[in-house]
C-alpha positions in Angstrom: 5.7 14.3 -12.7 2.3 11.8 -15.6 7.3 8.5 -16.4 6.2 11.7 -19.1 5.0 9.1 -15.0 2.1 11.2 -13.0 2.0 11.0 -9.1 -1.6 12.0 -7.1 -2.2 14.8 -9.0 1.3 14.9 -11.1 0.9 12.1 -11.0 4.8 12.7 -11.8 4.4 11.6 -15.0 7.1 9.9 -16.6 7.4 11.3 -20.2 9.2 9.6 -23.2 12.0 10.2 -21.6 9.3 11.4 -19.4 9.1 8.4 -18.1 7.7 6.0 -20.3 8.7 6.7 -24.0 8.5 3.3 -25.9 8.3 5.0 -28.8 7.8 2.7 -32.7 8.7 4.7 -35.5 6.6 4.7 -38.9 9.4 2.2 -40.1 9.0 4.2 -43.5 12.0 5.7 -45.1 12.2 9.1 -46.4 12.0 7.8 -49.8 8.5 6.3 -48.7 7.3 10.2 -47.6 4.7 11.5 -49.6 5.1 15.3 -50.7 4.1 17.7 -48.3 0.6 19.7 -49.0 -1.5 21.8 -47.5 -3.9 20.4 -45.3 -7.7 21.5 -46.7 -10.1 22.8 -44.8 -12.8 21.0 -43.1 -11.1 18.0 -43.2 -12.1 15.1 -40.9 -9.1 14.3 -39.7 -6.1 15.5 -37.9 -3.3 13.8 -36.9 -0.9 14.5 -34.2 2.7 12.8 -33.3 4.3 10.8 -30.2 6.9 8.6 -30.1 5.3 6.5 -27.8 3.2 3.6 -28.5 -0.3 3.5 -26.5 0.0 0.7 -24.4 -3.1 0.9 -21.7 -6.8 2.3 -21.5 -6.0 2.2 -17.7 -3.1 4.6 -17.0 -3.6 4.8 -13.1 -1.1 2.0 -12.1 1.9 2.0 -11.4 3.4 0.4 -14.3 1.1 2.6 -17.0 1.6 5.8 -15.3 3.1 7.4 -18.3 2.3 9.9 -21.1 1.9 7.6 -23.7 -1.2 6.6 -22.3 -2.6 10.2 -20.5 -1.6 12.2 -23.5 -4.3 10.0 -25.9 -6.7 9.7 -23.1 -7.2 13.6 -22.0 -10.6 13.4 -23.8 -11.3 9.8 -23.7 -11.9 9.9 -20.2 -13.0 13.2 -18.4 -13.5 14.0 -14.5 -14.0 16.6 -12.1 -11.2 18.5 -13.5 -8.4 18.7 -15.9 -5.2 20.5 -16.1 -6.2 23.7 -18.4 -4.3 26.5 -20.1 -0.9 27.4 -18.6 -1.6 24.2 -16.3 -3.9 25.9 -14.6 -6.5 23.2 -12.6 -9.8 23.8 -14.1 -13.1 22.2 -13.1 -15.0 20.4 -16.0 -18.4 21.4 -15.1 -19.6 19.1 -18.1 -18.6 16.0 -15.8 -20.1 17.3 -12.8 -19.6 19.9 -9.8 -18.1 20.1 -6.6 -17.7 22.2 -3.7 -15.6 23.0 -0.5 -18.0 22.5 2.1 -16.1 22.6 5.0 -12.7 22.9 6.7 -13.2 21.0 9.8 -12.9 18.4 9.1 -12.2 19.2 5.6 -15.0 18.1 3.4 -15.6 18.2 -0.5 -19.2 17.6 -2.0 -19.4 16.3 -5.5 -22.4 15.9 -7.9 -22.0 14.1 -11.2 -24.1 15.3 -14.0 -27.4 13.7 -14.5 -26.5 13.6 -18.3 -23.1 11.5 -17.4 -23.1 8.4 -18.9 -20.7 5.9 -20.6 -20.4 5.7 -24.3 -22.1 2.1 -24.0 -25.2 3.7 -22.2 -24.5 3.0 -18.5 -24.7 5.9 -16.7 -21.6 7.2 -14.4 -22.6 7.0 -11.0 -21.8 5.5 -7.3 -19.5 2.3 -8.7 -17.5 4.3 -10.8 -16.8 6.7 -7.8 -16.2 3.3 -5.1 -13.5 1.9 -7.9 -12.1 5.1 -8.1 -11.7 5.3 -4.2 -10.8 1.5 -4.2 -7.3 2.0 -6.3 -6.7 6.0 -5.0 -6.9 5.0 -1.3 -4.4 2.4 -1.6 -7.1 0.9 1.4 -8.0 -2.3 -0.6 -5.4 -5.0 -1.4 -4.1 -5.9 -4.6 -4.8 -2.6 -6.7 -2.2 -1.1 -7.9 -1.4 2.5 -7.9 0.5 5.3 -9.1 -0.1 7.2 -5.9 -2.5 7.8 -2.8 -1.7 11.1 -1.7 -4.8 12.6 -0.2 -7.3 10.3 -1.2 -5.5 8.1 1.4 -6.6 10.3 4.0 -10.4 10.2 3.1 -13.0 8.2 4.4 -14.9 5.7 2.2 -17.4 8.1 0.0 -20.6 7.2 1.5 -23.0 6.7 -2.0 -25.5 3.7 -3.1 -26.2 2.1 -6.4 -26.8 4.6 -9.1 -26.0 7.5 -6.9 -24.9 10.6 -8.2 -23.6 12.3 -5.3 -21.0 11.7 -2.6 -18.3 13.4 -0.2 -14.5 13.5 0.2 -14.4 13.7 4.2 -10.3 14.1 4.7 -9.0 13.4 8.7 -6.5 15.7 8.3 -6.2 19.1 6.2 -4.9 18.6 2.3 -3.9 21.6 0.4 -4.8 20.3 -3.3 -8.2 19.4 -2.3 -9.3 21.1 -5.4 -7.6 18.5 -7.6 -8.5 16.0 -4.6 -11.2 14.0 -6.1 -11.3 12.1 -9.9 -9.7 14.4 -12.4 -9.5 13.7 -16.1 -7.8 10.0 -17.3 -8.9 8.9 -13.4 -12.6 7.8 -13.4 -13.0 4.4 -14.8 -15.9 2.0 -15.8 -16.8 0.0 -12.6 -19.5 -2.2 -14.8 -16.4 -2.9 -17.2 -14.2 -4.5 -14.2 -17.6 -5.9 -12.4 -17.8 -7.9 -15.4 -15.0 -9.1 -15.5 -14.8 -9.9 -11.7 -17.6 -12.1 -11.8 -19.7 -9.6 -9.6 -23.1 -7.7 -10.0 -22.7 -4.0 -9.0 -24.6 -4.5 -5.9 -22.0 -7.1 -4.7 -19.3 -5.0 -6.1 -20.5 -1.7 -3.7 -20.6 -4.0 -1.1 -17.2 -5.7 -1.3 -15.9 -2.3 -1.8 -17.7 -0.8 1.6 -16.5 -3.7 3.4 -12.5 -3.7 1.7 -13.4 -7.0 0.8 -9.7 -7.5 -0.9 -11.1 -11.7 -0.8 -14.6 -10.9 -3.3 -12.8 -8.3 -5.1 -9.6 -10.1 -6.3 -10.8 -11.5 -10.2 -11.9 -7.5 -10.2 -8.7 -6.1 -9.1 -6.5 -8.4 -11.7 -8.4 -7.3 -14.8 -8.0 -3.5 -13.3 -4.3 -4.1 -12.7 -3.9 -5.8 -15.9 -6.8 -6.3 -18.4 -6.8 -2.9 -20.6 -3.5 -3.4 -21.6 -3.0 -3.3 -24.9 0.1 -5.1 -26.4 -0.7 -5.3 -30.3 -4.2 -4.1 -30.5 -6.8 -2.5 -28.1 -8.9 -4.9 -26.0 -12.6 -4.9 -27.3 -15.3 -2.3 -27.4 -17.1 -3.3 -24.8 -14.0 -3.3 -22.5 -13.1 0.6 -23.3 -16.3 2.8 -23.5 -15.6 6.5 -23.6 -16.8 9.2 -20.8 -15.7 12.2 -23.0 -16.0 13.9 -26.4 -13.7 10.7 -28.1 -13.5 7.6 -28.1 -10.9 4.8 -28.8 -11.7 3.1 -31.7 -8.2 0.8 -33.4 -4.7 1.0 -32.9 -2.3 -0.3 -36.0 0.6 -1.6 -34.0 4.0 0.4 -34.3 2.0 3.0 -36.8 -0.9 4.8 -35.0 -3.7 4.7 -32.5 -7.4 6.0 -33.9 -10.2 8.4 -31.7 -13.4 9.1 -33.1 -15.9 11.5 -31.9 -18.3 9.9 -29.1 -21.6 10.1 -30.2 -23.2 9.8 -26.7 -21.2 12.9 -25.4 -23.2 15.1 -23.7 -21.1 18.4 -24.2 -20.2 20.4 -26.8 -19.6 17.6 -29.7 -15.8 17.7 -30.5 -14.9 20.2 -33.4 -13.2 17.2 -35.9 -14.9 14.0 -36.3 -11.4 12.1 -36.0 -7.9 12.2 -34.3 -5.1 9.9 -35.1 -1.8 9.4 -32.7 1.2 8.3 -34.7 3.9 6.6 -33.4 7.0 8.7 -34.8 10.3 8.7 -33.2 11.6 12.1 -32.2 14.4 12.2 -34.4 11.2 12.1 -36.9 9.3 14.2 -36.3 9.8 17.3 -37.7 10.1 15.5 -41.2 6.8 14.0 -41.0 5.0 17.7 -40.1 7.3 18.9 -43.2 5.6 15.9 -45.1 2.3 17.0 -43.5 1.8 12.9 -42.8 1.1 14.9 -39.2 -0.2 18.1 -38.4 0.9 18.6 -34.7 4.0 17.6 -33.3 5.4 18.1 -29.6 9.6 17.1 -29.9 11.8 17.0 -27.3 13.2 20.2 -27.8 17.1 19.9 -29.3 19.3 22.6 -31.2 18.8 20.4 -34.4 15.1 19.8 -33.9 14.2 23.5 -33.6 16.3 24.8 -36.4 14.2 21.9 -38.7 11.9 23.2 -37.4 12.2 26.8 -37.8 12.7 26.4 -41.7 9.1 25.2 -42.4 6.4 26.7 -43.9 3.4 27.6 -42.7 4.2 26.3 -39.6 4.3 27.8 -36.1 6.6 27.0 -33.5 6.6 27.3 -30.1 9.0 27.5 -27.5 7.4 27.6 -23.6 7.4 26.7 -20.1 6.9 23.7 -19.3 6.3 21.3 -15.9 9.0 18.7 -17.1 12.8 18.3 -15.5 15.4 15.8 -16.7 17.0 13.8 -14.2 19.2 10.8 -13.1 17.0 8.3 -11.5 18.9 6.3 -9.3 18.0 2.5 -8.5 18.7 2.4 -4.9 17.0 -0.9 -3.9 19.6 -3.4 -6.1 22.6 -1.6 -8.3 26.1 -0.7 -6.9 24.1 2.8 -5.9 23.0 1.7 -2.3 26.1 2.8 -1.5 25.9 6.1 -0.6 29.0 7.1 -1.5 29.4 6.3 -4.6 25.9 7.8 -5.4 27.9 11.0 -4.1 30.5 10.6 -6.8 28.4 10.0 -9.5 26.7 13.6 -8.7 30.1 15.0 -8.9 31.4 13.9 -12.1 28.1 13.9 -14.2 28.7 17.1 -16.4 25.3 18.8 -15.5 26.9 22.4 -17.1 28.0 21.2 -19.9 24.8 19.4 -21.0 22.8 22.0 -20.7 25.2 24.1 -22.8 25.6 21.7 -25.7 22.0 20.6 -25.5 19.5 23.0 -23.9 20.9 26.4 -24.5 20.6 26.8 -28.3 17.2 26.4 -27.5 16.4 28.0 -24.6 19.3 30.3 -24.1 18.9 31.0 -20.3 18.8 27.2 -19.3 20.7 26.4 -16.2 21.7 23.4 -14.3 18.5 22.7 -11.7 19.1 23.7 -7.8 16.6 21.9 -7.1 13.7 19.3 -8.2 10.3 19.7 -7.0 9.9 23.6 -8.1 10.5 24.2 -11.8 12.7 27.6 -12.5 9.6 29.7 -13.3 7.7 29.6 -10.9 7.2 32.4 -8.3 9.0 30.8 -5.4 12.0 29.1 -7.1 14.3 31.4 -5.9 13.2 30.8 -2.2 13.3 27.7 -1.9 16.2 27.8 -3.4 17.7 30.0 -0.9 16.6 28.3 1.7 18.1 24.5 0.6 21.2 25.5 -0.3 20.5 24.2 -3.7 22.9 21.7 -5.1 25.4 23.0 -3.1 29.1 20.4 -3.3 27.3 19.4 -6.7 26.8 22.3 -8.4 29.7 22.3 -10.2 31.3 19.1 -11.6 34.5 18.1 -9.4 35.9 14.8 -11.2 38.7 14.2 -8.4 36.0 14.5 -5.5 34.2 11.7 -7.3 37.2 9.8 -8.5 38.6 9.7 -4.4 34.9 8.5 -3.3 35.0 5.8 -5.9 38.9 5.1 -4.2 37.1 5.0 -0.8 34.3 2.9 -1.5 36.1 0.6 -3.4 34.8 0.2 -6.0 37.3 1.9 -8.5 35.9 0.2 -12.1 33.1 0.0 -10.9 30.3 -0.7 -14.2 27.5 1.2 -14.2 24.3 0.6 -16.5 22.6 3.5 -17.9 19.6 3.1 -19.0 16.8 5.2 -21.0 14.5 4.8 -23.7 15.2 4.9 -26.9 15.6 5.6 -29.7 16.1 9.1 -28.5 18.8 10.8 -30.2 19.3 13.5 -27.4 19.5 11.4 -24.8 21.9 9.5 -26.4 24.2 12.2 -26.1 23.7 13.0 -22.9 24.4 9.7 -21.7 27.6 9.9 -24.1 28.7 13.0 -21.9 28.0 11.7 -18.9 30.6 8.5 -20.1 32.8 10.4 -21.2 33.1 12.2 -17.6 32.3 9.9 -15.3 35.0 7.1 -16.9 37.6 9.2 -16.0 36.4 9.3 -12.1 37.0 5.5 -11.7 33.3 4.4 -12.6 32.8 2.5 -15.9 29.5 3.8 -17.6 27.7 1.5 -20.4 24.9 2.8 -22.5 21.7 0.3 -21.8 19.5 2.9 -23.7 16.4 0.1 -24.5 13.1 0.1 -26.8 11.3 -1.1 -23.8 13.1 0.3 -21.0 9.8 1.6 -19.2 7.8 -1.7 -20.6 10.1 -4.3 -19.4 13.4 -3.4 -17.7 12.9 -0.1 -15.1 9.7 -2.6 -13.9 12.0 -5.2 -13.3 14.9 -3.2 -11.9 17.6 -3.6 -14.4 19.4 -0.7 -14.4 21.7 1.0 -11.8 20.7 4.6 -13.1 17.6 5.9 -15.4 17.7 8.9 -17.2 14.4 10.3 -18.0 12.0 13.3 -17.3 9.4 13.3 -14.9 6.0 15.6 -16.8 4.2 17.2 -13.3 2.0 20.5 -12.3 1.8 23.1 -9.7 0.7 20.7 -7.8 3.6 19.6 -4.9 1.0 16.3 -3.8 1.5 15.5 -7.4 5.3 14.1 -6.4 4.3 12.7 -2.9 5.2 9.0 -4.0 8.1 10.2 -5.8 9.9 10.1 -2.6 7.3 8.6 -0.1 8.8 5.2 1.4 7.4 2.7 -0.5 5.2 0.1 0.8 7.4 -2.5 -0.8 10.0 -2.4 -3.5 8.3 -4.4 -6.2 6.3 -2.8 -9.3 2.8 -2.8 -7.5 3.6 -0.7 -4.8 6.3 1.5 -5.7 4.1 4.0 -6.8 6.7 6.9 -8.7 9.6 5.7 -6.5 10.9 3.9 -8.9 14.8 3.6 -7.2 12.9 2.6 -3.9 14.0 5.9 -1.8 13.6 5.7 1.5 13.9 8.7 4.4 11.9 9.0 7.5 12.6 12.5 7.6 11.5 13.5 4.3 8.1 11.2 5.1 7.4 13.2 7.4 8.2 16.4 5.5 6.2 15.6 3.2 3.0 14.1 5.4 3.5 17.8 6.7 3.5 19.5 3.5 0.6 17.9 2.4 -1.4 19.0 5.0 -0.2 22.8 5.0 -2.7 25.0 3.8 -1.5 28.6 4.1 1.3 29.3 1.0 3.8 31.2 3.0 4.0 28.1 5.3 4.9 25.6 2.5 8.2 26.6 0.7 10.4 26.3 4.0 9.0 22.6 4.2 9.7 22.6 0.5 13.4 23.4 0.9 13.5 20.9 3.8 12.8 18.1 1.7 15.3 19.5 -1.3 17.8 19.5 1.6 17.8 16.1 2.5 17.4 15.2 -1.0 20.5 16.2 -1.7 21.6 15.3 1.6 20.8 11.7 0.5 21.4 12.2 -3.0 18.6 10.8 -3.9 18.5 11.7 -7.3 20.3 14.0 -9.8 18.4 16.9 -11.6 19.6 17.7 -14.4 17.5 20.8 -16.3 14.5 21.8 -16.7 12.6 21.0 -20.1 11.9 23.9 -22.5 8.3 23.0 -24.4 8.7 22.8 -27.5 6.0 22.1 -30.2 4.8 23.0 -33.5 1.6 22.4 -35.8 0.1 23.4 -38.8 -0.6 26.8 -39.1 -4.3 26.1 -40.5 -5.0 24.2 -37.3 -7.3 26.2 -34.5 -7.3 26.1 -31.6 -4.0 24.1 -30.6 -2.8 25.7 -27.5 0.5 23.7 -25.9 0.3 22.9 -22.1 3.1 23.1 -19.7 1.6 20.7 -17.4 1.7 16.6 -17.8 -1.9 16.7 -20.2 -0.1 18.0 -22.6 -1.1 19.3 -25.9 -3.7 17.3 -26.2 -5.9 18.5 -23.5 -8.1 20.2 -25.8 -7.9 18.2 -28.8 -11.6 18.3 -29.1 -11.5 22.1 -29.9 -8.9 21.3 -32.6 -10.1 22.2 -36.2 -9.4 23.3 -39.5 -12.0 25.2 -40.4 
C-alpha cells in the first residue's frame, strides 16, 4: 500500500499522505499566475501535478518506497508487468514474457525481449535479473528493501552473463505468482551499480551466486543510497531509462522533466515531453484553472471538488481507488507500546465524524473502515468483514472507555505527537478533530504535521502516531511487510512496518495466506489476521480514499488508476492531438 509506500507487490505504497508526500509548492503567488488558456493541439508538452518532490531513481527501498518516486517512474522503468486499467495486473509483453510452467514445485519461466536494452545501449539481461533477486530476496546482506514476499521463497534464478532467460522456482505455493517476478519501477541497471561497486559484471554474477554480502558491499551502498536525489538528479550515466521516457532535469521545489527515450523499442510515446510539478494540494486546482498544469490528481476534499467542479473544459472524476487513511502507530519507542493506551486512543479518535465533515461531500456513501487490508469495493468486503467482527468495541467513538484506560494506565496527560506531512490542508483538520476529541479522554495531542516527515522524522522514529494513506492493489502479498515482524526495527529492515508490529500469530497467518491458492480458502485467513489486528490494535483505519482527479479536457487518453501506479501508468499514451 506504493507510503502513497508499496509492499511486494503493493508494495503498500505510502502516498502523500500516502505515505511519503514531501510535497514543495511552486512558491508563486496567485498574483504571479498567468491567465488560463487553452492548451493547442499538438503541443510537445504536458504537464501533470504532485505535491511531492521526486526524491530517488531507486524507489525499491525501504526509505523511497513512496509515490513520489513510482508515480514519475511508471514509464521510466518497465518490467514484466504493470498495474493496468482498473488495477488490473497486466503483462508488458514489450519487456518480455513469461509463463506458469509448473505447480510442483511452482515454477515461473521468463524471457526478456531480445530488443530490451538500456537507454545507454547495454542490453537488459542476466545482471539486471541477479540485482533484482539480490534486493527482492532479502538473501544478501546490506540491501535494503521495501519487501520480500515471495521472491523470498525463490531459489537463486539460475542465468549467465548476457542471458536472457531464467526461472522463479518457489519452495512453497504463492498465490500472486503472476505479479511474482520484476514488475514496472522494479528492474534496475546492474552495470550502473557494478560501476559503482568497483566490479566487472562477471565478478558481480558471481558474488551474487555465491551471496557474497563481503564483494558486494561498495555495490549495495550506492543501491541503498546513490540515486537519491536531494537538489538535482544524479548524472546521466547513473539513470538510463528501460521504457518509453526518460529522466532528463529536475528544478528543485518546481518540477521534474521526462523526455521521450529515443532507444525505446515499443511504440514511441505519444508526446515528446512530460513535466511533474511540485504543487501543494491546496494548489492544485488553481494551477489546472491557470492551465500552468494540465492533469492533476488532489486528495479528494469537499472544497477541492467544488473548485473543481466550476472549471471549464475540464473533466472531473470521482472513482475507486486502492488507498485507505489510517493512524500508524509507532510501537517500537512512543508512549504507544502500551497496549492500553493504544486501546484508548482507538476509542476517542472521531473516525464518524471525519468521514462526515471530510469524505462525505465527496463521496456521499463513505463509511468508517471495518477493516484494512480489503478496500469497501471489492467483492469480498463484506465477508471478511463478517467474519472479523470488524472494528467491533471501536466502531463507534466511546470517550469515557478511552478516558478510564488512560486512568488505568496512568498515564492521564499523557502528550502525544501527531505527525503527518504537510502542508496538507485536509489532514490538518483531521488531526484538529482527532485533538479536539482525544484531549478530552486524558491524552494531550500536539500537531507535528512536518515538510519532511517521510524524509527525515517517520525514518528516524519521531513520532508516537502517523497519519497517512497507504496506495496498494488487489494484491493481499502487496501488504505482507506491513505487518510481518521485522527483522529489526531500524529503517533498513522495517520494510512497510514502519511502527515495528510484531505478532507471531498474524506471521503465520499471513506465511499461510501467502501460500493459499484457491480464493474461497483465503478470506477466512483474511479475517483472521483483521482479527487480531484489532485484537492488538495495531493500527487505526480510518476511510477509504475516494479518487479523485481531473485534466484538461483536450487531453487523450488520461485514464485514472485505482491502484498505487497511479495516473500516470499510461502517460506515454497521453496526447493532445
Amino acid at each position: 500500500m506504493f507510503h502513497a509506500r508499496r509492499p511486494g507487490g503493493f508494495l503498500p505504497v505510502l502516498l502523500g499522505g500516502v505515505l511519503v508526500l514531501s510535497a514543495c509548492g511552486s512558491g508563486a503567488t496567485p498574483g504571479d499566475r498567468t491567465p488560463p488558456g487553452p492548451v493547442s493541439a499538438g503541443a510537445k508538452s504536458i504537464t501533470y501535478a504532485y505535491e511531492q518532490e521526486f526524491h530517488s531513481y531507486n524507489n525499491n527501498t525501504s526509505a523511497e518506497n513512496g509515490m513520489r518516486n513510482i508515480g514519475p517512474l511508471q514509464r521510466v522503468l518497465t518490467g514484466f508487468w504493470f498495474y493496468g486499467e482498473k488495477g488490473a495486473i497486466i503483462p508488458d509483453r514489450d519487456f518480455g514474457t513469461y509463463e506458469k510452467t509448473s505447480d510442483d514445485p511452482l515454477t515461473v519461466e521468463y524471457t526478456i525481449s531480445d530488443k530490451a536494452v538500456w537507454s545507454d545501449g547495454v542490453p537488459i539481461d542476466c545482471d539486471d535479473v541477479l540485482l533484482w533477486w539480490g534486493f527482492k530476496s532479502g538473501k544478501i546482506r546490506g540491501f535494503s528493501t521495501s519487501g520480500t514476499t515471495g521472491v523470498e521463497d525463490t531459489a537463486l534464478p539460475d542465468c549467465d552473463k548476457g542471458g536472457k532467460k531464467f526461472s522463479l522456482v518457489y519452495n512453497k505455493p504463492f498465490a500472486d505468482w503472476v505479479a511474482g517476478g520484476p514488475g514496472a519501477t522494479e528492474m534496475l541497471p546492474a552495470h550502473v551499480v557494478e560501476k559503482q561497486g568497483g566490479l566487472s559484471e562477471e565478478e558481480f554474477i558471481a558474488a551474487v551466486k555465491a551471496r557474497d554480502a563481503r564483494k558486494l558491499e561498495k555495490a549495495v551502498k550506492f543501491f541503498n543510497d546513490g540515486w537519491v536525489s536531494e537538489v538535482s538528479l544524479p548524472p546521466a550515466e547513473l539513470i538510463p531509462s528501460s521504457g518509453p521516457y526518460k529522466l532528463s532535469k529536475m528544478d528543485p521545489g518546481h518540477s521534474l522533466t521526462l523526455v521521450a527515450n529515443d532507444r525505446w523499442w515499443g511504440v514511441p510515446a505519444a508526446t515528446p515531453t512530460i513535466i511533474e510539478r511540485f504543487i501543494t494540494l491546496d494548489e492544485q486546482a488553481l494551477a489546472l484553472h491557470n492551465r500552468e498544469v494540465q492533469i492533476i490528481e488532489p486528495q479528494p476534499g469537499p472544497n477541492v471538488l467544488q473548485q473543481l467542479e466550476k472549471l471549464q473544459g475540464v473533466t472531473v472524476n470521482v472513482a475507486d481507488q486502492y488507498t485507505y487513511e489510517h493512524l500508524d502507530f509507532n510501537i517500537d519507542s512512543s508512549p504507544f507500546r502500551d497496549k492500553r493506551l493504544r486501546q484508548a486512543f482507538a476509542k476517542c479518535v472521531p473516525r464518524q465524524l471525519i468521514v462526515d465533515s471530510l469524505i462525505k461531500p465527496v463521496a456521499p456513501d463513505a463509511k468508517p473502515l471495518e477493516i484494512r487490508n480489503v478496500a469497501p469495493f471489492q467483492a469480498n468486503a463484506a465477508a471478511v468483514i463478517a467474519a472479523s467482527g470488524g472494528a467491533g468495541p471501536y466502531a463507534r467513538q466511546d470517550i469515557e472507555g478511552a478516558k478510564a484506560l488512560v486512568a488505568k494506565a496512568g498515564k492521564i496527560g499523557v502528550q502525544i505527537k501527531i505527525g503527518y506531512q504537510t502542508p496538507n490542508p485536509r489532514r490538518t483538520m483531521e488531526v484538529q478533530l482527532i485533538i479536539d476529541s482525544c484531549n478530552k479522554a486524558g491524552f494531550k495531542v500536539i500537531d507535528k504535521g512536518s515538510e519532511d516527515f517521510f524524509g527525515t522524522v517517520m525514518p528516524a522514529n519521531g513520532y508516537d502516531v502517523a497519519l497517512f494513506a497507504w496506495s496498494a492493489s488487489s494484491l493481499f502479498s502487496s501488504w505482507a511487510s506491513t505487518y510481518t515482524t521485522p527483522k529489526k526495527c531500524d529503517g533498513e529492515n522495517k520494510g512497510n512496518n514502519n511502527g515495528c508490529y510484531s505478532s507471531k500469530k498474524v506471521d503465520r497467518l499471513i506465511r499461510k495466506l501467502n501460500a493459499t491458492v484457491e480464493l474461497a480458502a483465503q478470506d477466512p485467513i483474511i479475517a483472521e489476521i483483521e482479527k487480531q489486528l484489532w485484537a492488538d490494535v495495531a493500527t487505526i483505519p480510518l476511510f477509504q480514499h475516494p479518487g479523485l482527479s481531473a485534466w484538461d479536457e483536450a487531453i487523450h487518453n488520461v485514464i485514472p488508476n485505482p491502484a498505487q501506479s497511479t495516473i500516470t501508468w499510461n502517460m506515454d499514451k497521453w496526447s493532445l492531438f
